[in-house]
C-alpha positions as CSV (number, residue, x, y, z in Angstrom):
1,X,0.0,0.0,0.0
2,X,2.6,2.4,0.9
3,X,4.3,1.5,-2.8
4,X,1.1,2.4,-4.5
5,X,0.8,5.7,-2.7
6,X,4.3,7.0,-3.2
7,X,4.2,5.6,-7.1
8,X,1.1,7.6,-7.6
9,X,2.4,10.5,-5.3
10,X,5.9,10.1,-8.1
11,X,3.6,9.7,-11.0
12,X,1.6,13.4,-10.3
13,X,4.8,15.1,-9.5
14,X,5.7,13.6,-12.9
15,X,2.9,14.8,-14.8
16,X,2.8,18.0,-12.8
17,X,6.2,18.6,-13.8
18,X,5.4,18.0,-17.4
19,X,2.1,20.2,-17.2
20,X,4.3,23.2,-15.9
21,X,7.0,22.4,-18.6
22,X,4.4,22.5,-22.1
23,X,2.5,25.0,-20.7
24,X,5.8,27.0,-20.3
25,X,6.6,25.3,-23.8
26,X,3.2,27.3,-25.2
27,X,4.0,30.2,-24.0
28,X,7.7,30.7,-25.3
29,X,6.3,29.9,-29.1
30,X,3.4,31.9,-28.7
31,X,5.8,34.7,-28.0
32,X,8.0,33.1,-30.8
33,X,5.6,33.3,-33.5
34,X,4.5,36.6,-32.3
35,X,8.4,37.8,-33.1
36,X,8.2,35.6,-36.0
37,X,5.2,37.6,-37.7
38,X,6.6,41.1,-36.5
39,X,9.7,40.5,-37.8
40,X,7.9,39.6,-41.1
41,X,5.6,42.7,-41.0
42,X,8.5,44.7,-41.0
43,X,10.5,43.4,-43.8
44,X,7.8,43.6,-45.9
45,X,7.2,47.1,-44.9
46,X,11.0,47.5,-45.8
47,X,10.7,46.2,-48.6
48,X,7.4,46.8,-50.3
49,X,7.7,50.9,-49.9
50,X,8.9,53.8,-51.8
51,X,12.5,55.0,-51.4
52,X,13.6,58.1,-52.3
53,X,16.7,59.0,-52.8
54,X,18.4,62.7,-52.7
55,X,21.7,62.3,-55.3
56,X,23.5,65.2,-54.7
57,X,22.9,68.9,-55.1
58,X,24.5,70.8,-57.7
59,X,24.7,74.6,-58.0
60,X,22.6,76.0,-61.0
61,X,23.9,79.6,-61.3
62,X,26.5,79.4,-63.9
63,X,26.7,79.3,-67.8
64,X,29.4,79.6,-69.9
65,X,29.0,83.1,-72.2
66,X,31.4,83.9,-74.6
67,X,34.1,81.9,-72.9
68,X,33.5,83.2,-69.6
69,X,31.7,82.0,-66.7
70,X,28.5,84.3,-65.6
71,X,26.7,83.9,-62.7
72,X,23.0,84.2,-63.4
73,X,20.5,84.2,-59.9
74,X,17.1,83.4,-59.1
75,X,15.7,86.6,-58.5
76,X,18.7,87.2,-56.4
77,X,18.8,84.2,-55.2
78,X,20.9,80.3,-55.1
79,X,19.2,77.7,-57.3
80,X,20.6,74.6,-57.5
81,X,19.9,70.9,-59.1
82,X,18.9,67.7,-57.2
83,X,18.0,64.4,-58.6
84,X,15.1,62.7,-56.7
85,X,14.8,59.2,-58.1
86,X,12.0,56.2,-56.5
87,X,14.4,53.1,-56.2
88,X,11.5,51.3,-54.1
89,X,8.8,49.6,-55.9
90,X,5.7,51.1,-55.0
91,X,5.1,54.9,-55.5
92,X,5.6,57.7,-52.8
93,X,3.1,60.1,-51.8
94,X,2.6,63.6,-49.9
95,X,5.9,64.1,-51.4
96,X,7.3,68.1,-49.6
97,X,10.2,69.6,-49.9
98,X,12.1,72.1,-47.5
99,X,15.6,73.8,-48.1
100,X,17.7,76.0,-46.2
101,X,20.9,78.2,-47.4
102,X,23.2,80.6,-46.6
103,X,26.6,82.3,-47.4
104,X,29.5,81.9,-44.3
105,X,33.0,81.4,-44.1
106,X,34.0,77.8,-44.6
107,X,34.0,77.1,-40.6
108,X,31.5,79.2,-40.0
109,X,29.1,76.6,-41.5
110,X,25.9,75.4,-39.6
111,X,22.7,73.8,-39.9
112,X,19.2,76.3,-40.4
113,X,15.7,76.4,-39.7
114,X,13.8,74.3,-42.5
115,X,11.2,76.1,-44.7
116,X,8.7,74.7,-46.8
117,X,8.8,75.7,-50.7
118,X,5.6,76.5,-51.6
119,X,3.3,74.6,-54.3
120,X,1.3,70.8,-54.1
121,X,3.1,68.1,-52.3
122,X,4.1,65.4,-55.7
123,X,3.5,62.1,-56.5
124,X,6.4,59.7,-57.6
125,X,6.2,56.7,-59.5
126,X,8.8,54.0,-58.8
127,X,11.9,54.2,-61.2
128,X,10.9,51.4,-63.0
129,X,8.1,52.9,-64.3
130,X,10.0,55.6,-66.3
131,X,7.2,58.3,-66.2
132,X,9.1,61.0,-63.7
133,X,11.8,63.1,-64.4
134,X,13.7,63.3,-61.3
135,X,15.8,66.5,-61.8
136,X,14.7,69.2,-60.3
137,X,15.6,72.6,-59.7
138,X,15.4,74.3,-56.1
139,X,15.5,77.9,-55.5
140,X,17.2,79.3,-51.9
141,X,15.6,81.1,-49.7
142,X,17.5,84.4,-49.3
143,X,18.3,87.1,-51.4
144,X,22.5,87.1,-52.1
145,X,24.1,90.6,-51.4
146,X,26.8,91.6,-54.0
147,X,29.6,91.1,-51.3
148,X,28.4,87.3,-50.7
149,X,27.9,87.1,-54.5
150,X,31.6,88.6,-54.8
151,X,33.3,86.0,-52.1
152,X,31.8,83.2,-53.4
153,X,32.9,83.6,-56.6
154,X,36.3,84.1,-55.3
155,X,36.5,81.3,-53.2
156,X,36.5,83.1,-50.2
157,X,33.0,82.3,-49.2
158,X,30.9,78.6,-49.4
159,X,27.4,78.5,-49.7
160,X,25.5,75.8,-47.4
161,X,22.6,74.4,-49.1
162,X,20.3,71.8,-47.9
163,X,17.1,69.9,-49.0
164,X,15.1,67.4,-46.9
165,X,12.2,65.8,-48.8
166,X,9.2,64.1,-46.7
167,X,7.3,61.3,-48.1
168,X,4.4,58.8,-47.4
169,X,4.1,55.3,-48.2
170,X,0.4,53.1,-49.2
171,X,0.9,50.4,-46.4
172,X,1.0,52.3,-43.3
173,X,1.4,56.1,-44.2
174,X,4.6,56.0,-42.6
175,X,6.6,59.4,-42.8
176,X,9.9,58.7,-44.4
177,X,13.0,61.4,-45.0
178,X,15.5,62.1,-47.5
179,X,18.1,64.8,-46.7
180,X,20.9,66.0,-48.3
181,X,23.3,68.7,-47.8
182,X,26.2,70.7,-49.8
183,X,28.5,73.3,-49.3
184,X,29.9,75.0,-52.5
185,X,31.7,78.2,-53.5
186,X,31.4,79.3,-57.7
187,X,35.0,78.7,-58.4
188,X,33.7,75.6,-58.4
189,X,34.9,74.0,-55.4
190,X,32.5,71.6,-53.1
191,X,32.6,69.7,-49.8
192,X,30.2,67.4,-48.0
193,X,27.6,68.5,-45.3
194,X,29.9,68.4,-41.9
195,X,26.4,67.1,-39.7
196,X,24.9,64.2,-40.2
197,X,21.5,64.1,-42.1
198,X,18.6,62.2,-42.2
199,X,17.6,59.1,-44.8
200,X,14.5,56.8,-43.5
């Protein structure tokens, strides 16, 4: 009698233990497939979404005329050219652009306030579809004085000009960034932005 009880007493611990050990074992790949489907959800967001991508910014104020280089403002103002290309499949939308510039030194260069440049946000297509040209021209914000004008075509001056670009995707309207900055002089001479900048 005392065998049977401690064999049965043995046998619940046993199946006590193993009660504790797959409910514990149900839990973990609950949580498991849970990672496993976020981890999913996010590649295909990753994946499946418009990327834009800033290549570069190039000054847009000179010509040649009669052999010599002219520099030929906006209304007094920079303008430079940026190439804005949809490497990601699908197409981006609420597409808005902001710039900011302005004439310094070399190491007196910073970052500025934003501004918006007025006009519709864009729609554009993915690459692929070959419908969007994705040069564009952007004018600065501030009017050049004829010293600044002067210095930078000396060399003595840089301009800092920056665009960031803000864009929304179909799966979750995520807000995604491309930014790209550039400081110039028009001897030409060029350097990359010194601060980082932002590409999501």
């Amino acid at each position: 009698m005392l065998r049977l009880t401690f064999g049965l007493l043995v046998a619940t611990l046993i199946t006590s233990i193993a009660a504790i050990y797959q409910a514990r074992s149900s839990t973990l790949s609950a949580g498991a497939a849970k990672r496993a489907s976020e981890v999913a959800s996010n590649t295909f967001r990753l994946t499946f979404r418009p990327r834009l991508s800033l290549l570069g910014i190039t000054p847009a104020v000179q010509s040649m005329v009669s052999g010599k280089l002219q520099t030929e403002l906006d209304s007094g103002t920079l303008r430079v050219s940026i190439s804005v290309p949809n490497t990601g499949p699908f197409p981006a939308r609420n597409v808005r652009f902001f710039r900011y510039d302005n004439v310094s030194t070399r190491d007196q260069a910073k970052p500025l306030r934003y501004e918006e440049l007025p006009g519709e946000p864009k729609f554009i297509p993915p690459k692929a579809e070959g419908n969007w040209n994705s040069s564009m021209l952007i004018p600065g914000s501030r009017t050049i004085t004829a010293v600044e004008l002067k210095g930078l075509e000396s060399g003595t001056l840089w301009a800092t000009f920056s665009v960031l670009i803000t864009y929304e995707d179909d799966l979750g309207r995520e807000v995604h960034h491309a930014e790209y900055c550039d400081l110039f002089t028009l001897q030409p001479a060029n350097d990359v932005c010194p601060w980082p900048v932002r590409n999501d």
